[in-house]
ZADRENDO-312038 format. One record per atom (N, C-alpha, C, O, CB): atom name; x, y, z. Coordinates in pm, 1 decimal, decimal comma. Glycine has a CB too. Layout:
# residues N
CA_X_Y_Z
...
# end
This chain:
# residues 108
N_37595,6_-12389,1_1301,1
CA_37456,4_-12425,8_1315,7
C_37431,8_-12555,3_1238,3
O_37447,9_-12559,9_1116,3
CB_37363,1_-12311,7_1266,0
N_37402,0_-12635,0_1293,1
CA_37307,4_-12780,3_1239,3
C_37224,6_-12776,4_1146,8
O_37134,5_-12694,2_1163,1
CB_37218,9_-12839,9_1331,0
N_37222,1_-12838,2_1051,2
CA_37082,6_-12879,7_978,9
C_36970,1_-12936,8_1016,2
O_37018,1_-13026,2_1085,8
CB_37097,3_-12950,1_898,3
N_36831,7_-12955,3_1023,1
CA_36742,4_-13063,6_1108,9
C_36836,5_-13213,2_1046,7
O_36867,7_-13301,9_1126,1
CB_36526,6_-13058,9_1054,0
N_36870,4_-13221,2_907,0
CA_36906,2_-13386,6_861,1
C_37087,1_-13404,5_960,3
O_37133,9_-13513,9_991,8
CB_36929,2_-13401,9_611,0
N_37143,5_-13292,1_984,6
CA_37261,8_-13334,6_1029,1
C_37231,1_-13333,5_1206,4
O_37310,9_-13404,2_1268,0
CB_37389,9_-13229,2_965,4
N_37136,4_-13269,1_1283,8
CA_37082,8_-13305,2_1395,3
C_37029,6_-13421,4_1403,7
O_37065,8_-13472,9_1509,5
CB_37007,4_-13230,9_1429,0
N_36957,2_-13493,0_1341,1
CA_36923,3_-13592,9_1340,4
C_37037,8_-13705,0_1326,9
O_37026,6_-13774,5_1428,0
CB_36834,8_-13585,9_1258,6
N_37115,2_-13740,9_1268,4
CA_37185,4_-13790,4_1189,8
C_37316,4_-13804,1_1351,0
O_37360,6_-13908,0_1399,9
CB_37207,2_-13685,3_1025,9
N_37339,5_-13686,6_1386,3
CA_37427,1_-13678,8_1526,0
C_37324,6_-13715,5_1627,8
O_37351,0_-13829,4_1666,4
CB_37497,8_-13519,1_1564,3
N_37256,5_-13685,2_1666,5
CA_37124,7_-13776,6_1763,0
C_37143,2_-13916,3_1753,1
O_37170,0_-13983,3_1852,9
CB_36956,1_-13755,9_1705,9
N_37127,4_-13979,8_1607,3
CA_37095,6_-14123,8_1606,0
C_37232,4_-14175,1_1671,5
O_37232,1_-14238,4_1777,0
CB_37059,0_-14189,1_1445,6
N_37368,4_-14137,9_1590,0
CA_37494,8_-14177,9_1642,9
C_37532,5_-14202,2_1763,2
O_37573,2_-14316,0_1786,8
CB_37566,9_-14110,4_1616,9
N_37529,0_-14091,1_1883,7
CA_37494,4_-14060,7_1983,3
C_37408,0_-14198,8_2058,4
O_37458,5_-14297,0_2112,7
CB_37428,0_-13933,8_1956,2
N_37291,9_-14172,6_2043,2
CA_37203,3_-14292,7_2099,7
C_37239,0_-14434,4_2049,4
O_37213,5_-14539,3_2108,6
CB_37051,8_-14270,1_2061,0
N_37296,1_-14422,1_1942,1
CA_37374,9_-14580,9_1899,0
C_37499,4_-14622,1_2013,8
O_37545,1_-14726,9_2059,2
CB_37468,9_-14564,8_1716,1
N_37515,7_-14527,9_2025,2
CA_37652,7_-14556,3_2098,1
C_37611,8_-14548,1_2275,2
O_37661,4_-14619,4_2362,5
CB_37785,4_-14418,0_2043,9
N_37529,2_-14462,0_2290,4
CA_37522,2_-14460,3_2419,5
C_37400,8_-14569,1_2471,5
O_37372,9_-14589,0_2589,8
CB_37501,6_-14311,2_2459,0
N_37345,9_-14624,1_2372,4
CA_37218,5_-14715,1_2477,8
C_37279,0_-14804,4_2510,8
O_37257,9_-14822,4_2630,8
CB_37076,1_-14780,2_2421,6
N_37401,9_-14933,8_2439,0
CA_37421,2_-15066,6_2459,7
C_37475,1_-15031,6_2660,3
O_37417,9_-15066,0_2763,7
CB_37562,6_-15144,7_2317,3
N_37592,3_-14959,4_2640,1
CA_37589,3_-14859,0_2811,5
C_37518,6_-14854,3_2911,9
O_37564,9_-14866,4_3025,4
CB_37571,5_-14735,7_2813,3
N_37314,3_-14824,1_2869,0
CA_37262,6_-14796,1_2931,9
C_37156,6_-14907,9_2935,5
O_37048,9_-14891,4_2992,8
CB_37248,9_-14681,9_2914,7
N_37192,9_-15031,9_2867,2
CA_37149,0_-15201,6_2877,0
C_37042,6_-15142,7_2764,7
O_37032,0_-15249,4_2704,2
CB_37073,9_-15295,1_3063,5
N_36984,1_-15082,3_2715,2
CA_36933,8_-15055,4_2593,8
C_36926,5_-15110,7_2489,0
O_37030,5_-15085,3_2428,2
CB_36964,8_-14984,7_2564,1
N_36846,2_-15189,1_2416,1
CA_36824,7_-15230,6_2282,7
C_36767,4_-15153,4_2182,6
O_36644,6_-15145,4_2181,7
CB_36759,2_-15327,9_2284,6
N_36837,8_-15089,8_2090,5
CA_36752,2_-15019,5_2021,0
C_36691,2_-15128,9_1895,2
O_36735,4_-15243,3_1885,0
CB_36832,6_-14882,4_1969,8
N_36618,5_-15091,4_1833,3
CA_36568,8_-15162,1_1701,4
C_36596,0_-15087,4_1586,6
O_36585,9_-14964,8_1584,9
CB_36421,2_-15188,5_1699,0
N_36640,5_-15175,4_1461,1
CA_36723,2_-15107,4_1349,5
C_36522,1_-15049,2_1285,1
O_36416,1_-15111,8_1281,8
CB_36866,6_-15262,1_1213,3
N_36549,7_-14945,4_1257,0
CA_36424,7_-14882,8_1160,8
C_36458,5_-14884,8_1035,8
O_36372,0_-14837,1_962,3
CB_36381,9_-14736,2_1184,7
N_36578,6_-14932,7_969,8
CA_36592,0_-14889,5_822,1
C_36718,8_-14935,6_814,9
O_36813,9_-14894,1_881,2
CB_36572,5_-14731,5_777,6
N_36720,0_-15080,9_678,4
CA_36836,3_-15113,8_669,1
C_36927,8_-15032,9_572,8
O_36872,6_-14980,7_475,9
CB_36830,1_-15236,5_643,6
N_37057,6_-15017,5_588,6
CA_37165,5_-14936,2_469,5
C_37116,0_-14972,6_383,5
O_37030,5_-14900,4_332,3
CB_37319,6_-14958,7_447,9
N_37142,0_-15086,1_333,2
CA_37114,7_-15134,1_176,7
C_36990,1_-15075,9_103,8
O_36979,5_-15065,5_-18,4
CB_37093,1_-15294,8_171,2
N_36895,5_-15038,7_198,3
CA_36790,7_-14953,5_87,2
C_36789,7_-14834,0_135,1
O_36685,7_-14792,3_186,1
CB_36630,5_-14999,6_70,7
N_36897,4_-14758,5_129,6
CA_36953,4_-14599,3_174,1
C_37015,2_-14548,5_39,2
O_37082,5_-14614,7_-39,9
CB_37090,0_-14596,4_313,2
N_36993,6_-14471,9_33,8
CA_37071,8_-14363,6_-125,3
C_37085,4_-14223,6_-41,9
O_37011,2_-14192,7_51,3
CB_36926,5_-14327,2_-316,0
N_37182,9_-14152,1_-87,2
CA_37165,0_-13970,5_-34,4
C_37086,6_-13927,5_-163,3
O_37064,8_-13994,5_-264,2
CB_37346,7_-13853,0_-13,1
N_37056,1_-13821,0_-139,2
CA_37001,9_-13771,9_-248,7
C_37117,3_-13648,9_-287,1
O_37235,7_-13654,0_-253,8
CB_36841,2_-13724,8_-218,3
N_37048,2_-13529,5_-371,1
CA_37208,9_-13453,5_-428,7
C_37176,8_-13306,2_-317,9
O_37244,1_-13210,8_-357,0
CB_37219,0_-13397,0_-673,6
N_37120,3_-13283,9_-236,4
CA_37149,2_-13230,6_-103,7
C_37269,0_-13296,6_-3,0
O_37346,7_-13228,0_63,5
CB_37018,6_-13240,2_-34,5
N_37267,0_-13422,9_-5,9
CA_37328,9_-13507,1_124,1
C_37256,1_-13571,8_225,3
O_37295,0_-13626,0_328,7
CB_37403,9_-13428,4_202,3
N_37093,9_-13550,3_156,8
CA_37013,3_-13610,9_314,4
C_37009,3_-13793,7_240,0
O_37002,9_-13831,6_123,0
CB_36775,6_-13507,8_359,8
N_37013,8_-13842,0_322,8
CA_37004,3_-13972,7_375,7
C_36829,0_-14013,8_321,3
O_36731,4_-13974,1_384,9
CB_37039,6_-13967,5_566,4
N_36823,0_-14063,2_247,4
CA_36723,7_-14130,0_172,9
C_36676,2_-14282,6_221,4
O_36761,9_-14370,9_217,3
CB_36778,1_-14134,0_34,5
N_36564,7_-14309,9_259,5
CA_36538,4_-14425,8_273,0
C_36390,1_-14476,3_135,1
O_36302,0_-14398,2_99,2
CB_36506,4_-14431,5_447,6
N_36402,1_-14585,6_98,0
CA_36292,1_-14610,1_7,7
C_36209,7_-14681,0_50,7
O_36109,3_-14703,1_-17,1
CB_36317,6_-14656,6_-100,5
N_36228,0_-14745,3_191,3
CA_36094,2_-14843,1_235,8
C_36047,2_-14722,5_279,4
O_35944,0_-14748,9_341,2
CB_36099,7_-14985,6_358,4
N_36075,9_-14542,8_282,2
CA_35946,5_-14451,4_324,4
C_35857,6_-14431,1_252,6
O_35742,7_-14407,4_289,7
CB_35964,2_-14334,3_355,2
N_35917,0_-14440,5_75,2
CA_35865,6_-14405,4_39,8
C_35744,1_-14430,7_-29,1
O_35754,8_-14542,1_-80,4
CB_35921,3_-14376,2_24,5
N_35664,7_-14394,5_-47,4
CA_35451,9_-14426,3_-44,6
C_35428,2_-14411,8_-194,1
O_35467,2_-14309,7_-250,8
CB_35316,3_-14266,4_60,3
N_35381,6_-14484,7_-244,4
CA_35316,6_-14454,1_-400,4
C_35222,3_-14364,4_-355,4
O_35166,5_-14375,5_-246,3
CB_35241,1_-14588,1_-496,2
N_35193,9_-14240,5_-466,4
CA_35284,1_-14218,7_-559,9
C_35418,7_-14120,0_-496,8
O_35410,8_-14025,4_-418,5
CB_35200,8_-14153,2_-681,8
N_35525,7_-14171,8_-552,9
CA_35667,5_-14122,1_-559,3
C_35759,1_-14176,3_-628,5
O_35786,2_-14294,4_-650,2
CB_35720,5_-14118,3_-454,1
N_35809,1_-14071,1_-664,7
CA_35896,8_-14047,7_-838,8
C_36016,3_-14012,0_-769,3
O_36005,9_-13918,3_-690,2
CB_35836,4_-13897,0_-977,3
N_36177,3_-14091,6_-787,8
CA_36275,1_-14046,6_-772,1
C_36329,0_-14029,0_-934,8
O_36315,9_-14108,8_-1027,6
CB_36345,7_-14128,3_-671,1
N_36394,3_-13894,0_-933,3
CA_36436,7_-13890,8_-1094,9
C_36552,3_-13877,5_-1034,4
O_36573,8_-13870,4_-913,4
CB_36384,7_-13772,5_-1220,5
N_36673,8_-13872,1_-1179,0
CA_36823,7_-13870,2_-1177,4
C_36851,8_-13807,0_-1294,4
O_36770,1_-13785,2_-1383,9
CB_36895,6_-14005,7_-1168,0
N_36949,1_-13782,2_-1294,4
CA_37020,3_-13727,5_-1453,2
C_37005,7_-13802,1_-1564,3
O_36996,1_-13747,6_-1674,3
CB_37173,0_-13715,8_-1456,9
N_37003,4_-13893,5_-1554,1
CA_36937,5_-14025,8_-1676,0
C_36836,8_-14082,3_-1724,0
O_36821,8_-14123,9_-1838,9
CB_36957,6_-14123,5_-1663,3
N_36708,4_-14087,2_-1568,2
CA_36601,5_-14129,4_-1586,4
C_36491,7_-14110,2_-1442,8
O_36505,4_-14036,4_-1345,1
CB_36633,5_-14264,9_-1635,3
N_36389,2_-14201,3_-1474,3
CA_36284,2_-14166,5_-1325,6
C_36267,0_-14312,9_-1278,0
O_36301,6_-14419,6_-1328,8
CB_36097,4_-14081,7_-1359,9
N_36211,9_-14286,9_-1181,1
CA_36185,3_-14422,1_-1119,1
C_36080,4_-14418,2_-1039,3
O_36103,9_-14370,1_-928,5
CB_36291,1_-14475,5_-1043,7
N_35925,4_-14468,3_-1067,9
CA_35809,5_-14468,2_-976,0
C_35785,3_-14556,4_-897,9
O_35797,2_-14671,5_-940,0
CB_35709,5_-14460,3_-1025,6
N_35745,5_-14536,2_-765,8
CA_35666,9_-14651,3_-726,9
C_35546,8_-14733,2_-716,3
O_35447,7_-14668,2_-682,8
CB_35675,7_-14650,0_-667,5
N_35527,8_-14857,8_-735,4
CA_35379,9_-14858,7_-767,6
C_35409,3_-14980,8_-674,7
O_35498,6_-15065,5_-673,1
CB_35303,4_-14867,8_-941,4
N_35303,1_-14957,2_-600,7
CA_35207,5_-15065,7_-545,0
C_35088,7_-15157,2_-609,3
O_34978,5_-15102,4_-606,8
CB_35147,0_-15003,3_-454,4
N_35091,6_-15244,1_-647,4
CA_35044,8_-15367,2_-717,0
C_34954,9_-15454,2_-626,8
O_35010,3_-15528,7_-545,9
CB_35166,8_-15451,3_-764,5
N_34836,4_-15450,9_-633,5
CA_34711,3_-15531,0_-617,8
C_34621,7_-15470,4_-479,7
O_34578,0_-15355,7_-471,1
CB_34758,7_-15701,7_-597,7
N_34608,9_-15565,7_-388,3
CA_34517,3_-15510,3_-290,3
C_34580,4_-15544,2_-157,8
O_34573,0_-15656,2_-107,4
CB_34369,1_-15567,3_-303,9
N_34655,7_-15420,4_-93,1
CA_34724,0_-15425,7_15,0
C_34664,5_-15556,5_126,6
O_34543,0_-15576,4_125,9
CB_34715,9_-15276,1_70,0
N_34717,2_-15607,4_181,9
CA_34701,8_-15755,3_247,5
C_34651,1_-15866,3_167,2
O_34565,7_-15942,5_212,4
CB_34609,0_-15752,7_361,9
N_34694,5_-15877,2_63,5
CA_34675,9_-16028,1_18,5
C_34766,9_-16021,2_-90,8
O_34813,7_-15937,6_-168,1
CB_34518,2_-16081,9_-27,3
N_34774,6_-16174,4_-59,7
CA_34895,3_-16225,5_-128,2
C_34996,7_-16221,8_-220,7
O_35118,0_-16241,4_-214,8
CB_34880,1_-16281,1_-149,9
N_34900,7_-16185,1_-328,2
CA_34946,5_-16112,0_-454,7
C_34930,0_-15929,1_-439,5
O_34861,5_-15848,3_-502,3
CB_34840,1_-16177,4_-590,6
N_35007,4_-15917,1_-349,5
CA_35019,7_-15755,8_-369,6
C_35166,4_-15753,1_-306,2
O_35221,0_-15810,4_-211,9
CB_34887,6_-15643,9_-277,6
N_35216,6_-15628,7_-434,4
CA_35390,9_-15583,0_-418,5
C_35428,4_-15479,5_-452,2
O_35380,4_-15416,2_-546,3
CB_35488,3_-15650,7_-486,3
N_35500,4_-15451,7_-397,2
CA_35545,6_-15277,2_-370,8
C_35710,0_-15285,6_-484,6
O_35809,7_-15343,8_-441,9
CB_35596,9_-15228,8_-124,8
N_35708,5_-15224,5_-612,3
CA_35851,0_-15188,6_-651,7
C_35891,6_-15082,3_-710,0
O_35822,8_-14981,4_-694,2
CB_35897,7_-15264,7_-722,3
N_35989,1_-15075,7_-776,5
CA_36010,0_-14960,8_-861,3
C_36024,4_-14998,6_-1025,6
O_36079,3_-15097,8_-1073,3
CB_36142,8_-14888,2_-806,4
N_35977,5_-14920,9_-1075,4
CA_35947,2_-14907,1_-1235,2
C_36048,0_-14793,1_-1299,0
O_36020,7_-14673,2_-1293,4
CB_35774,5_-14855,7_-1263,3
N_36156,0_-14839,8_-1354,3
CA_36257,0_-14711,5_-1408,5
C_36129,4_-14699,4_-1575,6
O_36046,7_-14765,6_-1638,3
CB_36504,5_-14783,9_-1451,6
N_36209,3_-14541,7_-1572,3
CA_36191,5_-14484,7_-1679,2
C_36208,8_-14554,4_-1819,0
O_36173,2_-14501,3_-1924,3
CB_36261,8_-14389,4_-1665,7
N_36280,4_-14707,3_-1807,5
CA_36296,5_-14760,2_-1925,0
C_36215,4_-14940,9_-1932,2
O_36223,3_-15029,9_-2016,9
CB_36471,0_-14748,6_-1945,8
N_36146,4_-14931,8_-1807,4
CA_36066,1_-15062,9_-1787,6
C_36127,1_-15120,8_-1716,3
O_36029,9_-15195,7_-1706,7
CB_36035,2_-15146,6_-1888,5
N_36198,7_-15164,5_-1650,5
CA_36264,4_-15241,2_-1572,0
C_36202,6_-15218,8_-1447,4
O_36164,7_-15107,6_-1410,7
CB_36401,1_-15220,8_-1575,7
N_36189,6_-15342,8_-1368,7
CA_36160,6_-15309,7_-1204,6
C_36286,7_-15362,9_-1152,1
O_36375,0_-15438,9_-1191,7
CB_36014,8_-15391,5_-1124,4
N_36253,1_-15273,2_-1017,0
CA_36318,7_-15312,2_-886,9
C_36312,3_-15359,6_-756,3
O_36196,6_-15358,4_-714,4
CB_36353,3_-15254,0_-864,0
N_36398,8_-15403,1_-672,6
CA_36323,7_-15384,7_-499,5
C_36372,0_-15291,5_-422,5
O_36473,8_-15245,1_-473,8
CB_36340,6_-15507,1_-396,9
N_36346,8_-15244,0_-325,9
CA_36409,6_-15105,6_-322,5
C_36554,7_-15129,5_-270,3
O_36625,6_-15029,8_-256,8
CB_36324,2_-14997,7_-223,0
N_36598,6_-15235,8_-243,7
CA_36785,1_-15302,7_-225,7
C_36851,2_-15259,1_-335,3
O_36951,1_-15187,2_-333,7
CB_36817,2_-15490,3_-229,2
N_36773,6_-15319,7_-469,3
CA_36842,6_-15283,2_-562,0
C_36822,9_-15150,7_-645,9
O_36893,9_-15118,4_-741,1
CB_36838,7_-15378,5_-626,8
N_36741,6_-15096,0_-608,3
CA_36710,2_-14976,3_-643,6
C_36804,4_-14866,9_-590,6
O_36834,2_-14766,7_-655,6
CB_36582,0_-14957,8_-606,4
N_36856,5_-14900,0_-444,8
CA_36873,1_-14799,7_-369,7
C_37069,9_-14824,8_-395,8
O_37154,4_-14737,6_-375,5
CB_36780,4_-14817,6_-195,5
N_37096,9_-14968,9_-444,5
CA_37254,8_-14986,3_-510,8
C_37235,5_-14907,0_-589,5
O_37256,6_-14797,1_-538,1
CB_37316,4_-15118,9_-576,9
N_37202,1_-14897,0_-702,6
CA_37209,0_-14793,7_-840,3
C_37215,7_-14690,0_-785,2
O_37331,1_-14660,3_-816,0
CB_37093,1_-14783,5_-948,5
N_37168,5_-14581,4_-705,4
CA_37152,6_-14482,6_-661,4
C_37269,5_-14495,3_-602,7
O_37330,9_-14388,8_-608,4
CB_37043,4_-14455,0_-601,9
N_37311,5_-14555,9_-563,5
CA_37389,2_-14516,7_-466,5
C_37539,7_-14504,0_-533,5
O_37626,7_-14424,4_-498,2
CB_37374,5_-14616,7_-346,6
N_37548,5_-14599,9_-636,6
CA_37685,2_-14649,7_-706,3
C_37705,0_-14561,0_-835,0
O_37800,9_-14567,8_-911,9
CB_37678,9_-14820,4_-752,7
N_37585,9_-14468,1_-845,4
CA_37552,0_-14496,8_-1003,2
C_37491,3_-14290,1_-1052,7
O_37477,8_-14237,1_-1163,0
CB_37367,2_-14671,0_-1015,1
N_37476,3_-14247,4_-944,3
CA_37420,6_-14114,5_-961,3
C_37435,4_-14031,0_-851,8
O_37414,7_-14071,1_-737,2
CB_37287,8_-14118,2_-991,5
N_37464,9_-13933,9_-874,4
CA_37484,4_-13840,2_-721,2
C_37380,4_-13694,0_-713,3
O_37373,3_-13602,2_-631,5
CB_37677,9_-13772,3_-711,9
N_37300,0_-13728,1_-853,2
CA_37247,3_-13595,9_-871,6
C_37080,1_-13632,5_-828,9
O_36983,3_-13564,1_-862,1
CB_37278,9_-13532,1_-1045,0
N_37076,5_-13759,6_-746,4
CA_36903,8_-13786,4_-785,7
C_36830,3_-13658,6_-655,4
O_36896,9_-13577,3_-591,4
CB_36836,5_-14018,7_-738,3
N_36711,7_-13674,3_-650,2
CA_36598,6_-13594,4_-591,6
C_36452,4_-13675,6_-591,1
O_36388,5_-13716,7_-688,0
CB_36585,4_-13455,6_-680,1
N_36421,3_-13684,5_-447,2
CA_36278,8_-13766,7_-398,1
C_36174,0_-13638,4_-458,8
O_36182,2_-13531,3_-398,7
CB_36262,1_-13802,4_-180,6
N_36101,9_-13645,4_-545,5
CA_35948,2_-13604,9_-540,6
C_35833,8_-13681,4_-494,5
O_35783,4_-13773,0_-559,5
CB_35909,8_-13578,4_-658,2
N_35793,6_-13641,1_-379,7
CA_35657,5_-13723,1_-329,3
C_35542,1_-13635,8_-377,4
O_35536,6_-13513,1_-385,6
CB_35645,3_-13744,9_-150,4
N_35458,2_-13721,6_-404,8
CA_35351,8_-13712,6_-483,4
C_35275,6_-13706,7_-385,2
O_35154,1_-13696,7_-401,9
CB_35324,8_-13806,5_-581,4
# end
């Protein structure tokens, strides 16, 4: 029996492979580079994720905050670790990925 994340996951493959076949263009929804698994195995993306949301790890947390007033200029979406540092979610989602195997998405 399948998981919904490993049905999905065989779906996408599947349709990757079978549209170029069927003159099909699909459009990428989510680049690797801001992908982490989490410590289930599901496939994590961070451009989903919506302030407020807290990914923690065995070491530390990491929030997201959205910064100023959505459509103008000076407004930015990053991550804030547990020790001050920001991120973008590229590099957010390397650490995770290189760096911890135990993390977990809490959406707020």
């Amino acid at each position: 029996m399948l998981t919904d994340e490993q049905f999905d996951e065989l779906t996408d493959r599947l349709l990757k492979k079978i549209a170029p076949k069927l003159g099909v263009e699909l459009e990428e929804e989510h680049t690797t580079r801001d992908s982490f698994r989490d410590k289930n195995g599901a496939t994590c993306y961070l451009d989903e994720c919506e302030a407020p949301c807290v990914i923690q790890t065995n070491s530390s947390f990491f929030l997201r905050v959205s910064d100023g007033i959505e459509g103008s200029e000076s407004y930015e979406e990053y991550w804030v670790s547990s020790w001050g540092d920001q991120f973008n979610d590229a590099e957010l989602a390397y650490i995770l990925r290189t760096n911890d195997k135990n993390t977990e998405v809490i959406w707020g």
